[in-house]
N, C-alpha and C positions, 0 to 999 in steps of 0.2 A: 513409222506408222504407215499401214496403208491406205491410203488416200480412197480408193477402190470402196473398201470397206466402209470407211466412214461416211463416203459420198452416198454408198446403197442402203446404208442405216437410216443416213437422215430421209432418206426419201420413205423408205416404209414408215418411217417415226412420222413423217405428213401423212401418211393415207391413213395410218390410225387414229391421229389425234387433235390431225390439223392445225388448226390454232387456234386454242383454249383462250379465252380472255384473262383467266388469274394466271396464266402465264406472260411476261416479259416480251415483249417484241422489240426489237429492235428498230421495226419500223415507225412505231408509236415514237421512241427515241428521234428518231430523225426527223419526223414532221415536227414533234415540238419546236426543235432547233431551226426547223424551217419557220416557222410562224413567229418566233422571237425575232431572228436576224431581219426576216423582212420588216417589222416593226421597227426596229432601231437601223435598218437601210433607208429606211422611209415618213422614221419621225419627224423630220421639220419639213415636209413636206404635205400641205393641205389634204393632196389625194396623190398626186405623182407630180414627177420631175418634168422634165424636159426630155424629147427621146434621147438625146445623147446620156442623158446622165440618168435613165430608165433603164436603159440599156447596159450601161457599166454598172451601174448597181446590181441588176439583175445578173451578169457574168461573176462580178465579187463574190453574188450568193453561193452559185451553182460551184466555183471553183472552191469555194471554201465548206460548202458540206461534202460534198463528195471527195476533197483532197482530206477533210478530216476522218468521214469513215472509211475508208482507207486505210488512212495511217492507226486508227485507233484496232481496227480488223487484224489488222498486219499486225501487230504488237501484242494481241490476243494471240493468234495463230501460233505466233513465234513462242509465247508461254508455253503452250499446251502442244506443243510437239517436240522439245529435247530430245535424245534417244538416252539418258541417262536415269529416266522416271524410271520406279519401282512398277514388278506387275501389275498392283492395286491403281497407282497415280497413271500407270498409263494406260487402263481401262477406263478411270475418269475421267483421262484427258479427252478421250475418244468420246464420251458418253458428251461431254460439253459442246466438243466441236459437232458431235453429228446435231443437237439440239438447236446449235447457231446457224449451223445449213439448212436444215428442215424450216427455219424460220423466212430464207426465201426461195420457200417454194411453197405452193399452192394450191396441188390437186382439189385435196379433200375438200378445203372450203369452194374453191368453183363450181365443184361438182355438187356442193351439199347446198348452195346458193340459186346455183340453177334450177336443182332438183326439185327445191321447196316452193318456187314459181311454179314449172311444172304441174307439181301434184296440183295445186291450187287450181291452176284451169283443168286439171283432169275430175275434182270436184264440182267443176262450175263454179268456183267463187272466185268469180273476174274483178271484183274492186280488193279483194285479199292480195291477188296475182298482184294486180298492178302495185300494190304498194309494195309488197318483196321482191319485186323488178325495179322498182326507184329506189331501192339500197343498193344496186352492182351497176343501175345503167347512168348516162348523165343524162339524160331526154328526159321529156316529160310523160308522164307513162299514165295519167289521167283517163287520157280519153283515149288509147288505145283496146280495140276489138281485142279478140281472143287471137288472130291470124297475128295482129301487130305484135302482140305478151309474148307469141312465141318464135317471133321471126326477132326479135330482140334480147331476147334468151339465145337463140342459137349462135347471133351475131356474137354475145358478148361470150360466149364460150367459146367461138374460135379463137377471137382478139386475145381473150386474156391463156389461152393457152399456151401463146406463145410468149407476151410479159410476166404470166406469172405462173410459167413451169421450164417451155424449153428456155426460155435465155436465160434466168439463173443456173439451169445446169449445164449450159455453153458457158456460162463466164466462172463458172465456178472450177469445168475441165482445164480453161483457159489459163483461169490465176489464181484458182484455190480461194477461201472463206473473202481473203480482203476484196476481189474484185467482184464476189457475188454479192457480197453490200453494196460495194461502190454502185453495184447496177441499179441495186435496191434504190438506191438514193438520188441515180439519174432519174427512177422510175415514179420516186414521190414527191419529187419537185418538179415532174411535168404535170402531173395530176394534180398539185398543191399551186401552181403559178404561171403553167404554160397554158393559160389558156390567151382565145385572140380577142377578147374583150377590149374595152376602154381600158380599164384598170391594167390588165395584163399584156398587151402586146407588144411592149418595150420591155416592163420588166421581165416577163417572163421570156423572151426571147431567145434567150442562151439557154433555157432550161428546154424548152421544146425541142429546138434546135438539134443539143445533144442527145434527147429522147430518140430522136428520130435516127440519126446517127448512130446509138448503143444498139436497135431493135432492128436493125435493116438486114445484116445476117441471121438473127434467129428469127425473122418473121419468114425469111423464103425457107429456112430449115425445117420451121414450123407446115408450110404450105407442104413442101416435099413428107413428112412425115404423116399429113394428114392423109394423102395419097394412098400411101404405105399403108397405116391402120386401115382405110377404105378397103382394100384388098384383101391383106391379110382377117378382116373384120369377118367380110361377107353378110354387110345389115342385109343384105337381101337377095334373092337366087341367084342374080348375077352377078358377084363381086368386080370380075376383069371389067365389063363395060364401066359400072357403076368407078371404078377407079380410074379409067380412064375419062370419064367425066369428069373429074375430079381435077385431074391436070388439064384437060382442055381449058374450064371455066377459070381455074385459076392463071392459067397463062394470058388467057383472055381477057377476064373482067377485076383483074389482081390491080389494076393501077383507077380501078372506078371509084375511088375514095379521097378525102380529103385526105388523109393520111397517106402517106410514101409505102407507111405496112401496115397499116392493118387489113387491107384491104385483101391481100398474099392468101394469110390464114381463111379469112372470107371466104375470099372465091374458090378455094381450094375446099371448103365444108360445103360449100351451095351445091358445088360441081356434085360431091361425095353424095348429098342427100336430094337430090333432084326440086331444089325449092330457087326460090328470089330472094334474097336478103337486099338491104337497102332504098333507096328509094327514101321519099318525102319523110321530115319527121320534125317534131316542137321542141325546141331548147327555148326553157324561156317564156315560153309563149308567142315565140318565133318560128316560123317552118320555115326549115332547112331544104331547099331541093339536095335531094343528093342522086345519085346513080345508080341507076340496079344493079346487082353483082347474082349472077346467076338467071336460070327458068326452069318455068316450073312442068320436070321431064316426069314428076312420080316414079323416081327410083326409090323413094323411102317406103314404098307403099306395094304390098304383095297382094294382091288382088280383090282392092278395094278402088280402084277407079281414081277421078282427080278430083275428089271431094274434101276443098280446101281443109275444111274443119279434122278432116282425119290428117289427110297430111301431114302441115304441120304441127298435129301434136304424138305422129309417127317419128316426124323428122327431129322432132326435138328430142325424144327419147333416144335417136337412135345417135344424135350430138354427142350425149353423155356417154354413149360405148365407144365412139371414134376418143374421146378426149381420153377416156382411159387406157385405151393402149397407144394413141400416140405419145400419151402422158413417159409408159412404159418405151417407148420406142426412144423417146430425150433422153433418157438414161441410160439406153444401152450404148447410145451417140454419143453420151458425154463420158462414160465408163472410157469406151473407144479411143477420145479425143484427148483422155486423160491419160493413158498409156502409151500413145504417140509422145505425149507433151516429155512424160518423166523417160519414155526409151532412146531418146534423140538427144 
């Protein structure tokens, strides 16, 4: 079977159809499994352990969803690829596997996520905006202006282009359907328990930990690729500068975050659209100082001045075209990295 094929199937099969709700996720699967075991790791326990035994607990999790979908991926795979299937069985086989790939990857819903914050403040209906921004962001999205809706739209559209596009088609070139679950599963038990709370920052410990560890190559692969689209894009007459902005700022402002990477992807969009991302913001009802990543050079904007309010709802649109051919540029990376793997 060609790995090639099925890899470029499931990726058009996400830009058409994304992820339907009456359809099956796999990830849905794995968060339950996450919220059970953490329940029975932590039932005789009032609220939590002791760090030491927060912390082992929290490693048992992480080693046992991720060693399980794994091994359960791999045992799929292993079905649905024989070279002995009939033509019919091994066109379904293909049709299954590209449907379990397509499952971790994410264009269409980022893009369709972003989008519909977007149109919102391009309506003016800023209390709509912000409530369709506190479905994809973790902040509190309340009391943010229009500049704010869409400097945190742009932000979560870099981040997640690189957790939820190019690293599953890095781990997927890597080690085929079982290790782009596996990512999957590093990636929903950081979101599910790594957080640095009371509650979480023993247990979740190992789940974070290894987050950051799985994302640390495709987040700079993510940055280098944004680069790329920047260029090859041309959102605006100058492409070469405007790409070279791109790498400067990321080279530069790529480690301004509490995160190891998310910041990479970041500062590599801020450079790309000539804006600031980051800076102060409410978890909670807590303000976070954070770090700016970028300034504001108006490369998004063709001759309309540095009139905030255009700007960034220039720059946001123009997010959405960088993501869609960096989205295409992971795949032709991972197509590549896939051919290396099987020619060696």
């Amino acid at each position: 079977m060609n790995e090639a094929i099925t890899l470029t199937a499931a990726y058009l099969l996400d830009m058409a159809i994304g992820d339907p709700k009456w359809l099956p996720h796999p990830v849905r699967g794995i968060g339950w499994a996450i919220e059970r075991m953490e329940r029975v790791l932590r039932r005789k326990k009032a609220d939590h352990g002791t760090q030491y035994t927060d912390k082992l607990a929290g490693i048992f999790l992480v080693a046992a969803i991720v060693g399980v979908t794994y091994g359960i991926f791999y045992f799929i795979n292993r079905l649905l690829i024989p070279s002995n299937f009939s033509l019919l069985t091994s066109y379904l086989s293909v049709i299954i596997l590209a449907v379990l790939i397509a499952t971790t990857i994410a264009t269409r819903e980022l893009i369709k996520s972003a989008q519909a914050v977007i149109d919102e403040v391009n309506a003016g209906n800023l209390d709509m905006a912000r409530r369709k921004l506190g479905m994809i962001v973790g902040r509190d999205t309340h009391s943010l202006d229009q500049k704010g809706i869409l400097k945190a739209t742009i932000e979560t559209l870099a981040e997640n282009t690189s957790d939820g596009i190019v690293a599953p088609l890095f781990y997927f070139a890597l080690g085929g359907l079982p290790l782009a679950m596996a990512y999957k599963a590093v990636n929903t038990l950081d979101s599910m328990v790594g957080y640095k709370n009371e509650k979480y920052r023993n247990f979740g410990w190992a789940a974070a930990r290894l987050d950051d560890i799985a994302n640390y190559m495709p987040a700079r692969i993510t940055g280098a690729l944004i680069v790329m689209a920047t260029f090859l894009l041309g959102v605006t007459e100058k492409p070469a500068p405007q790409a070279i902005s791109s790498l400067k700022i990321m080279v530069r402002d790529g480690r301004n975050h509490s995160s190891p990477n998310s910041g990479v992807p970041e500062a590599a969009m801020a450079g790309a659209l000539g804006v600031r991302l980051g800076g102060p913001s409410m978890y909670g009802g807590i303000s976070v100082e954070k770090p700016f990543i970028g300034e504001e050079s108006g490369y998004s904007i063709q001759g309309s001045g540095f009139k905030e309010h255009i700007m960034y709802r220039t720059a946001s649109e123009n997010a959405l075209s960088i993501v869609r051919v960096t989205s295409l540029l992971g795949l032709e990376l991972a197509l590549l990295l896939q051919y290396l793997r099987t020619a060696v």
